[in-house]
C-alpha positions as CSV (number, residue, x, y, z in Angstrom):
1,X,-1.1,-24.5,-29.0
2,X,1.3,-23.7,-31.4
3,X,3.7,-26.2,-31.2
4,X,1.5,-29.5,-29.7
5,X,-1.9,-30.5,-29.3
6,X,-1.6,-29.3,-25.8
7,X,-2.4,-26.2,-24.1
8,X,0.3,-24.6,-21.9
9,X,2.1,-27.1,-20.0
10,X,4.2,-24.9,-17.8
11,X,5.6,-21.2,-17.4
12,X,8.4,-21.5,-19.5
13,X,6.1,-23.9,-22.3
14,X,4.1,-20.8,-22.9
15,X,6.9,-18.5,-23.4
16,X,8.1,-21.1,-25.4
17,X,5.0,-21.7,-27.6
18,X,5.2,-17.5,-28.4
19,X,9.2,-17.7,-29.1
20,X,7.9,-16.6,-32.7
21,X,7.3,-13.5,-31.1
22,X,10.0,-13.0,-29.3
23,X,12.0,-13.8,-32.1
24,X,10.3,-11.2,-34.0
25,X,10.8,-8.4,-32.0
26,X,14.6,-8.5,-32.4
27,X,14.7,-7.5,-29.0
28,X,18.5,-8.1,-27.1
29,X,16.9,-9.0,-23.5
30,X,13.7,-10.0,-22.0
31,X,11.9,-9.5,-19.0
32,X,9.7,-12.3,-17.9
33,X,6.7,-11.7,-15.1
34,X,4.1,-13.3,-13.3
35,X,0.4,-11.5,-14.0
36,X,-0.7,-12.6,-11.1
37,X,1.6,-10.5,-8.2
38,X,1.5,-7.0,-6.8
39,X,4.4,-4.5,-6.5
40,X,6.0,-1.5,-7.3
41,X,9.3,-1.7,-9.8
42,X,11.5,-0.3,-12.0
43,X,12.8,-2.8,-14.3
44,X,14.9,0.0,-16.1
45,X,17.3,-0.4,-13.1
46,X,17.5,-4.1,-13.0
47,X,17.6,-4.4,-16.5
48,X,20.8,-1.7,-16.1
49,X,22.6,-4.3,-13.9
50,X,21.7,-7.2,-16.0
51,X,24.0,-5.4,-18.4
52,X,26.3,-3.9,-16.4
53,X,27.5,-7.4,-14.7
54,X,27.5,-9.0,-18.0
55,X,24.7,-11.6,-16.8
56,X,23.0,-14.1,-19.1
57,X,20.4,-14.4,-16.2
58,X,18.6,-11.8,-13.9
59,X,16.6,-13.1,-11.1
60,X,14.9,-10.1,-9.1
61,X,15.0,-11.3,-5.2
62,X,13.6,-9.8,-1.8
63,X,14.4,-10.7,1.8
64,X,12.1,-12.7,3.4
65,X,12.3,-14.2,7.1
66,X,12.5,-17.9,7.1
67,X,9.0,-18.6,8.6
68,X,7.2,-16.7,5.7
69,X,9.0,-18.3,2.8
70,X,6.9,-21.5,1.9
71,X,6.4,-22.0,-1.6
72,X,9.7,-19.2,-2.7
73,X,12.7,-20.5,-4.6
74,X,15.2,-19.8,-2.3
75,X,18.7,-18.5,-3.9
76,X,22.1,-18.6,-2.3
77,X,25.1,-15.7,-3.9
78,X,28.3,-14.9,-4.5
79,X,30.4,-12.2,-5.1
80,X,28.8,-9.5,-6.8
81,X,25.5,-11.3,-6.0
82,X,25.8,-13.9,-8.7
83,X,23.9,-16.8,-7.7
84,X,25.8,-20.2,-7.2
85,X,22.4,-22.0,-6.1
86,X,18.7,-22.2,-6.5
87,X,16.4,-24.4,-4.2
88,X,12.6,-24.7,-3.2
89,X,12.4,-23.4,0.3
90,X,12.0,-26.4,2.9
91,X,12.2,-24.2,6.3
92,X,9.0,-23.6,7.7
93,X,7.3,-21.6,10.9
94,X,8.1,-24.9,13.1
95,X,11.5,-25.2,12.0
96,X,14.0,-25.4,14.8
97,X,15.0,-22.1,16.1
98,X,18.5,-22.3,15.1
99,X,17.5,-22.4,11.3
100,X,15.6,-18.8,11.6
101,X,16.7,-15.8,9.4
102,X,16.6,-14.3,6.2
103,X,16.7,-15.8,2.9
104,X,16.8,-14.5,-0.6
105,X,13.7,-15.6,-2.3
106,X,13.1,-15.1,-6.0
107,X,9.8,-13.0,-7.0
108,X,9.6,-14.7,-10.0
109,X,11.0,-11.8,-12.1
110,X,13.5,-12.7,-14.7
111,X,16.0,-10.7,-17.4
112,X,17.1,-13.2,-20.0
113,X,19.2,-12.3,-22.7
114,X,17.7,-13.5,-26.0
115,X,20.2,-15.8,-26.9
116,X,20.1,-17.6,-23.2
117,X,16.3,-18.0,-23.5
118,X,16.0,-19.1,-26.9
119,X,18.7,-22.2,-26.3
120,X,17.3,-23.1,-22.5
121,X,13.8,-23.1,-23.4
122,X,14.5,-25.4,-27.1
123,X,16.6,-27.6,-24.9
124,X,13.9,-27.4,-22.1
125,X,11.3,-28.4,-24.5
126,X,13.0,-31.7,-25.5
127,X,13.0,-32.8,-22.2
128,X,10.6,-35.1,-21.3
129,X,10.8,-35.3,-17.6
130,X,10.7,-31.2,-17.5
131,X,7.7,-29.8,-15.8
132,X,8.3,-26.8,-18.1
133,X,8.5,-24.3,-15.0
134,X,10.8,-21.3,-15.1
135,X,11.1,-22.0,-11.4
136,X,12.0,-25.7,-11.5
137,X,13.1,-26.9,-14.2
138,X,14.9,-23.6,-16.1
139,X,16.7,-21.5,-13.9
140,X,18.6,-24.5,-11.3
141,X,20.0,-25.2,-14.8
142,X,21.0,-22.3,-15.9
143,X,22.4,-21.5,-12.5
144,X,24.9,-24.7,-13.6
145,X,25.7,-23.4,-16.6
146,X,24.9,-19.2,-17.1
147,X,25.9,-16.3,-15.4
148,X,23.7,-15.8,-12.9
149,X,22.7,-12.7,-10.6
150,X,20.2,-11.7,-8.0
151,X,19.0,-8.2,-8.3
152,X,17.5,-7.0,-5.1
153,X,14.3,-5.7,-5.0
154,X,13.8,-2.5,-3.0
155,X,16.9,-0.9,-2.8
156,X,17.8,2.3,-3.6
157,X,18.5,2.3,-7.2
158,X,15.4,3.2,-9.9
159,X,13.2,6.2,-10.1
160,X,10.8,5.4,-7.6
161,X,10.5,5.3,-3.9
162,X,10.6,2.0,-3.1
163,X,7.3,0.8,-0.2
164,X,9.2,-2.6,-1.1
165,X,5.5,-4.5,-1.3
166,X,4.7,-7.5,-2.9
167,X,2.4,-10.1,-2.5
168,X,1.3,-13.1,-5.0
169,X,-2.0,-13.7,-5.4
170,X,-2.3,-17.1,-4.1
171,X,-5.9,-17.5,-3.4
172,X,-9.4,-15.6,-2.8
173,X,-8.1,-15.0,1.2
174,X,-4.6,-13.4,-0.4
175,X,-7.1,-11.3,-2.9
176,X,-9.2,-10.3,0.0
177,X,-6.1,-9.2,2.1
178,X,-4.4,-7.5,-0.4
179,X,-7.3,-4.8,-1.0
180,X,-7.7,-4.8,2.5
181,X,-4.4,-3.4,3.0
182,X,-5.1,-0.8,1.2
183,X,-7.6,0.7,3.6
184,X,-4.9,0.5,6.4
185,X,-3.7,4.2,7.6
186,X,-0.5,3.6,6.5
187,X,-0.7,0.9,3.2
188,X,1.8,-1.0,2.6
189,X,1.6,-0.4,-1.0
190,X,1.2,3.6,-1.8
191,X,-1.3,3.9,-5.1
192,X,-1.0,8.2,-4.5
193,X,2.5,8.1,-4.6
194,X,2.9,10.6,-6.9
195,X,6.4,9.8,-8.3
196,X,5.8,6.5,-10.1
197,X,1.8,6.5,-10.4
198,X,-0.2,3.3,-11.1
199,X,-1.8,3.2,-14.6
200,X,-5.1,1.2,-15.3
201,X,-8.3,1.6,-16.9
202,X,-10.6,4.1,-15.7
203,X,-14.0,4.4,-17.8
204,X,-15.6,7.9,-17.4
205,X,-17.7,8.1,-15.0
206,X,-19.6,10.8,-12.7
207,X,-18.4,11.4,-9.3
208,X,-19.0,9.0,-6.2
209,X,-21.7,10.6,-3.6
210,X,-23.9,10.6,-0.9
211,X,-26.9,11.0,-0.3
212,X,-30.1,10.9,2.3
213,X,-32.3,7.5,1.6
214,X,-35.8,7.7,1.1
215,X,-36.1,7.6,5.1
216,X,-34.3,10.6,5.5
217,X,-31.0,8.4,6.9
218,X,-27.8,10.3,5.2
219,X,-25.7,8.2,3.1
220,X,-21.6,7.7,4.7
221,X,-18.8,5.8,4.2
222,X,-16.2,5.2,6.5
223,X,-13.1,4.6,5.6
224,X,-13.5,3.2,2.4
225,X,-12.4,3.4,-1.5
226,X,-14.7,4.5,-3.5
227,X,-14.7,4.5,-7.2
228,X,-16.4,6.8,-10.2
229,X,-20.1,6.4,-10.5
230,X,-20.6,4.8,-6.8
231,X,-23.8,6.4,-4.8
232,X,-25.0,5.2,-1.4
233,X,-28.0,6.7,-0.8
234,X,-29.4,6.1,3.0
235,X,-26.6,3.5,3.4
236,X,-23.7,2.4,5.6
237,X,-20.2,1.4,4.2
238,X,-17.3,0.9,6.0
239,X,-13.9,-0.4,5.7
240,X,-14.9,-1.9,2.2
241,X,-13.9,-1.4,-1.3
242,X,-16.6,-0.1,-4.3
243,X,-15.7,-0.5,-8.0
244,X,-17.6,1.8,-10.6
245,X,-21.5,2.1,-10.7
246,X,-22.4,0.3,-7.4
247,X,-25.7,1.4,-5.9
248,X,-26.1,1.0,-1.9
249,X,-29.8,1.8,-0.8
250,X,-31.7,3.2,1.9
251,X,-30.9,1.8,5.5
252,X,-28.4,-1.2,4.6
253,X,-24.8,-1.6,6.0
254,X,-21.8,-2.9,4.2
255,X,-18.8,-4.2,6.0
256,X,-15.2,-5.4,4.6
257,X,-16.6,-5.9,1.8
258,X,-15.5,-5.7,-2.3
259,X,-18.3,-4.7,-4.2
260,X,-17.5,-5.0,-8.4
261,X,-18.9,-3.0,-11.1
262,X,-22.4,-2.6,-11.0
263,X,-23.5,-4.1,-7.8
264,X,-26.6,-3.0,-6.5
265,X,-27.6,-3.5,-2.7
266,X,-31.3,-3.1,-2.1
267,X,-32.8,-1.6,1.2
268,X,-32.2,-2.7,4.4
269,X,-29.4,-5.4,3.5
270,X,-26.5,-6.4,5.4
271,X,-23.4,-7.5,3.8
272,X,-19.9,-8.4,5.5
273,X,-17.0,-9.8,4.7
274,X,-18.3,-10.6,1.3
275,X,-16.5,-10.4,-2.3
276,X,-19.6,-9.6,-5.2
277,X,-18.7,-10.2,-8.5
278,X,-20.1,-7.8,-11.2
279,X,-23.8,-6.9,-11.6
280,X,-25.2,-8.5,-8.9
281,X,-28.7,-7.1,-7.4
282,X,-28.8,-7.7,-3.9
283,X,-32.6,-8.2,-3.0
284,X,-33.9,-6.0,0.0
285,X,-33.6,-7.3,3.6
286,X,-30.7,-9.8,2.0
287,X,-28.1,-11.2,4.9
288,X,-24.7,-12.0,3.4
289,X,-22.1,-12.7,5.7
290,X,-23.5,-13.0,9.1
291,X,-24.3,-17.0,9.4
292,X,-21.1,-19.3,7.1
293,X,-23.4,-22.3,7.1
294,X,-26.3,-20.6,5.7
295,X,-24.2,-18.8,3.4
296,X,-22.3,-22.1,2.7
297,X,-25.4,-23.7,1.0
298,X,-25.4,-20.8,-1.6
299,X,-22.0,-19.6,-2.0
300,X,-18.1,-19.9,-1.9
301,X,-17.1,-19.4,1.3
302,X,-13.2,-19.5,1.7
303,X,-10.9,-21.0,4.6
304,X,-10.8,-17.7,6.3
305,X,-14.8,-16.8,5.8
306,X,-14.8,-14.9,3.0
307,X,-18.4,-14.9,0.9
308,X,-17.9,-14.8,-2.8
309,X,-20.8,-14.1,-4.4
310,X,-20.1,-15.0,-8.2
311,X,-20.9,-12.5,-11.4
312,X,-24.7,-12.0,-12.8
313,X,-25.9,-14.2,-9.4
314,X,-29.8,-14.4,-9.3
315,X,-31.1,-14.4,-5.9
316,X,-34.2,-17.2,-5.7
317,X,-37.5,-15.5,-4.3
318,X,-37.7,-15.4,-0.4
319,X,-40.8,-15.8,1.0
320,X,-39.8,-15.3,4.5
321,X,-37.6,-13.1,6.2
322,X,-35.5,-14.7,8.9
């Protein structure tokens, strides 16, 4: 709110409202992303072509059949892939037959050189029909006016072996999906690939284990991730996902599930298909997962039955077991 009494009113307003950073920097290019997709890239090559073709504009692009590209910009290209149009996609999965094929959809990556984005996005700011959207409102005009390019995404150029993933984050169902695909035999997006590794956060913690519940039953997992910290003691997981500290107890089962940091499943609980936000205690003999309308009345449940069970959560006191 630098610039208005507004917060962010677009994608391109809130690069905008930091241009004094930008500015600042002195830098000669910028790369603009979405926080909110997953992939594997290096920008080093597509920033190399930006230069290279003498762009003003980089957009990166992937292939995408016709029937999966709702909601992508959709660009059409030249020679040497310089882009001579920009559209929203309006071909869908019931789209007649003779309109099937592959378009080049934009993945919302972007190389701007610093004198393009500081004029588009004053200009763009003056407008006061602009949505104030990379995606609608800057880059069809720029396309006009600017060298244009498509880079393609997951080709050979770069340093790392390209699994050519990507997948916005869309929704809780997309979220779900996306971890889920990592606990396929053969993910689509490799996080051991030893060449180009995936940095995060990782607090210290002691190792993940095993072991037998109070009732002698062994703790096991089944083909699940498991992070620092995690012990299941007498319990069941499989196909599910466990962030640092979580705490599965004697006798209960957990099924394609994401457990956060900190959760805690008491005895004898069943859980499946469920998303638990951080530091939840799951009271013993609990039943998550199993009956959508009960679990309705509690919880967020999404279009494709996914529980959420939000952060800190306090269960109320049963006084029956059904």
């Amino acid at each position: 709110m630098r610039v208005s009494e507004e917060w962010y009113q677009g994608t391109a307003d809130a690069v905008f409202q930091n241009l004094y950073l930008l500015n600042r920097s002195g830098a000669e290019w910028f790369l603009v992303l979405s926080a909110d997709h997953i992939y594997r890239m290096d920008y080093a090559a597509m920033l190399r072509q930006h230069i290279e073709s003498g762009s003003d504009v980089t957009i990166a692009c992937m292939e995408v059949p016709t029937e999966q590209a709702a909601g992508f910009s959709v660009l059409t290209t030249g020679k040497d892939l310089q882009v001579t149009g920009v559209r929203e996609n309006t071909f869908t999965a019931e789209s007649p037959p003779e309109q099937a094929g592959i378009l080049w959809a934009s993945m919302g990556v972007y190389i701007f050189s610093s004198e393009v984005l500081f004029d588009i996005l004053h200009k763009d700011h003056l407008q006061e029909t602009s949505t104030h959207d990379f995606r609608r409102d800057i880059l069809p005009r720029l396309v006009e006016t600017r060298k244009t390019c498509a880079y393609r995404f997951g080709g050979t150029s770069g340093r790392v072996t390209q699994d050519r993933y990507w997948c916005d984050i869309r929704s809780l169902d997309v979220y779900y999906e996306a971890n889920m695909d990592l606990l396929k035999p053969n993910p689509p997006i490799d996080l051991y690939q030893p060449d180009w590794l995936i940095w995060t956060y990782q607090q210290q913690s002691p190792p993940a284990r095993t072991v037998p519940g109070s009732s002698g039953t062994e703790g096991i997992f089944i083909n699940s991730i498991l992070a620092g910290g995690v012990v299941i003691a007498g319990g069941s997981v499989n196909h599910s996902i466990l962030f640092p500290g979580v705490v599965i107890e004697d006798e209960s089962l957990v099924e394609d599930s994401i457990l956060f940091s900190g959760v805690r499943i008491g005895r004898n609980a069943k859980i499946r298909k469920t998303i638990i936000d951080k530091h939840v205690s799951v009271p013993d003999d609990e039943i998550i997962g199993y009956d959508i309308k009960t679990d309705r009345k509690r919880f967020t449940v999404t279009e494709k039955g996914i529980v959420i069970v939000p952060k800190a959560y306090r269960f109320s006191i049963r006084t029956e077991i059904p």
